[in-house]
N, C-alpha and C positions, 0 to 999 in steps of 0.2 A: 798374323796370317800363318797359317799351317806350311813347315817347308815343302811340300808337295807343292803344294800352290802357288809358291815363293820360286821353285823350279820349274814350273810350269809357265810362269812368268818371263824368266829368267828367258825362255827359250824359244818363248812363242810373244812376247811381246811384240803390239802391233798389228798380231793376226786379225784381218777381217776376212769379210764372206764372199765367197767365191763365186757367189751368186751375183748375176750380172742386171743391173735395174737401174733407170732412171727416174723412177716418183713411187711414190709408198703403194701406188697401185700395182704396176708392174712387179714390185717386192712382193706385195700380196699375192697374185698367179704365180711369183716363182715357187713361193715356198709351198702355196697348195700343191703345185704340181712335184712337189721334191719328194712326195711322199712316198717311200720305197724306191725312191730311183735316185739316181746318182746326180749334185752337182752340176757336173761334166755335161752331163744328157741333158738336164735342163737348159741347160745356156745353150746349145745347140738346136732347141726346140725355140727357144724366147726369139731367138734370134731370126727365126724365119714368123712365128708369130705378132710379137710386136709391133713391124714396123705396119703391119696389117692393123692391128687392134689392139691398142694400150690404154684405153682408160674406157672407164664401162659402156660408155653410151656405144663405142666400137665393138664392143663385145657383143652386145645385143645387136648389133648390125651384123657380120658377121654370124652368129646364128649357132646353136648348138652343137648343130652335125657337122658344120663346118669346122668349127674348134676342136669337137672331137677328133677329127680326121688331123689337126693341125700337130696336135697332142698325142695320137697315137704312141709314138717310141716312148714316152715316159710311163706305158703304163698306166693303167686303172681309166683308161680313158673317158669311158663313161660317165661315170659318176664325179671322177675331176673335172668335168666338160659341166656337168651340170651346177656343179659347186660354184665354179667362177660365174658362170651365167646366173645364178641365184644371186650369189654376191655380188654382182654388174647391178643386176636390178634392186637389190635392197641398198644397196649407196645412191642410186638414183631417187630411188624415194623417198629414203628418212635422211641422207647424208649430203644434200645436194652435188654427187656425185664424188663427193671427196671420201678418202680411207680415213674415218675415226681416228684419233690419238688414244682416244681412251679404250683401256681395256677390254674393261667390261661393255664396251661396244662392238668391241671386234670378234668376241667371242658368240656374241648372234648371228654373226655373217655365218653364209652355209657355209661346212667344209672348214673353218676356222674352230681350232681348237687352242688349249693352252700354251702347245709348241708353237703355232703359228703366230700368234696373239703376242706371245713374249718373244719372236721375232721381230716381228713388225714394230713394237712399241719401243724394241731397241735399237732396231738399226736402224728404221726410218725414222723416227721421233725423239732418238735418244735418252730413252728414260729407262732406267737400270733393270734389267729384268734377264732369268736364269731359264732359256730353250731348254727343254731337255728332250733331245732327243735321242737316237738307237748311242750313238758314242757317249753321250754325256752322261744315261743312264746307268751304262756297262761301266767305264771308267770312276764314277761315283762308288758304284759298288766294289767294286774288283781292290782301291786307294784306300775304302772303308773313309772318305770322304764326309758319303753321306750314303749310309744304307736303307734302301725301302725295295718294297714288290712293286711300287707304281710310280709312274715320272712325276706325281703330285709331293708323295712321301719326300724323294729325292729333290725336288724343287725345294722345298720347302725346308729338308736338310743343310743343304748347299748354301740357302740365303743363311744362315746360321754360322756356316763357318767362314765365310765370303766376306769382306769389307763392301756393302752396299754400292761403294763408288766403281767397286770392281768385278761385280755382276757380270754386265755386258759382257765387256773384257774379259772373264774367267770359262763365261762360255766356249768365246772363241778360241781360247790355251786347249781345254778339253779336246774342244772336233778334233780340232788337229793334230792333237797329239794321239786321239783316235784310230783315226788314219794311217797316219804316218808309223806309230809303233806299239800304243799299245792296241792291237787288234783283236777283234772278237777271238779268230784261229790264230793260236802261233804267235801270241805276244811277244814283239821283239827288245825281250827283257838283258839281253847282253849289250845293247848300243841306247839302254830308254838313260837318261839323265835323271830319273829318279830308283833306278833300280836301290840303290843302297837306303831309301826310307820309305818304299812300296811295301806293303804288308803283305803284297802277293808276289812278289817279284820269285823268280825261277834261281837267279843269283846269288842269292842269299845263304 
């Protein structure tokens, strides 16, 4: 394994998701709704959500414009509103209401794409798979990791240099290291633990 990764380890080992969920459904709405929003925002919206309607058949009770208005603060309400309510009713009718394990089933669901798809089959199902989302994408590239124009490229990179067993897990080293320093503005390349074998590092 690449020393980046090996530092990346080193320092985030252990990192899960911050995203707050009790069954791979609830994981499903969190991460639809994570899109462009923070986290933070999400857990604050679930949390008044949920105890309302957590598994699809409540969803479709609950009702559209209701969810929408629930969901407002995260942004893109609409059409998030409509995702989970599409995805509520196609688990109800081809999944007898349970969240797929398999992938390529999850990638039918409305509003379910390859970030969400490879969340979900990793953190709720455990089965090895590389998120790439806005930090994983950026940090990919910026490490020279795994360089592409699209999070498919960079997917697909990353399983490359990545030990299979440590997918999931490498995902989560990434976000947070994200976040925490190397950031889109203003990489905090004087305090990052990889600045001495970053091919972008400022320090150097």
């Amino acid at each position: 394994m690449r020393e980046e990764l090996r530092l990346l380890e080193e320092t985030y080992g252990g990192a899960v998701p911050q995203l707050k969920f009790d069954s791979p459904f609830e994981l499903l709405v969190a991460v639809i709704l994570s899109a462009q929003c923070t986290d933070k925002r999400v857990n604050v919206v679930t949390a008044e959500l949920f105890p309302l309607a957590n598994t699809p058949e409540k969803i479709l009770q609950l009702g559209q414009a209701r969810l929408e208005e629930i969901i407002r603060p995260c942004g893109l309400s609409r059409s998030k509103a409509k995702h989970i309510v599409g995805a509520a009713q196609m688990l109800l009718d081809d999944y007898g209401g349970e969240v797929p394990s398999d992938f390529d089933a999850l990638i039918k669901l409305p509003g379910v794409g390859r970030k969400t798809a490879n969340v979900v089959t990793s953190v709720a199902f455990k089965t090895p798979a590389i998120a790439v989302d806005t930090h994983v994408f950026r940090l990919a590239n910026r490490m020279k990791l795994a360089e592409g124009k699209t999070p498919l490229e960079v997917e697909m990179g990353l399983q490359k240099v990545i030990p299979r067993e440590k997918w999931s897990e490498a995902h989560h080293w990434l976000i947070w290291h994200g976040r925490e320093i190397c950031r889109a503005r203003n990489p905090k390349c004087d305090v990052c633990p990889l600045s001495k074998v970053c091919p972008s590092s400022t320090t150097q």
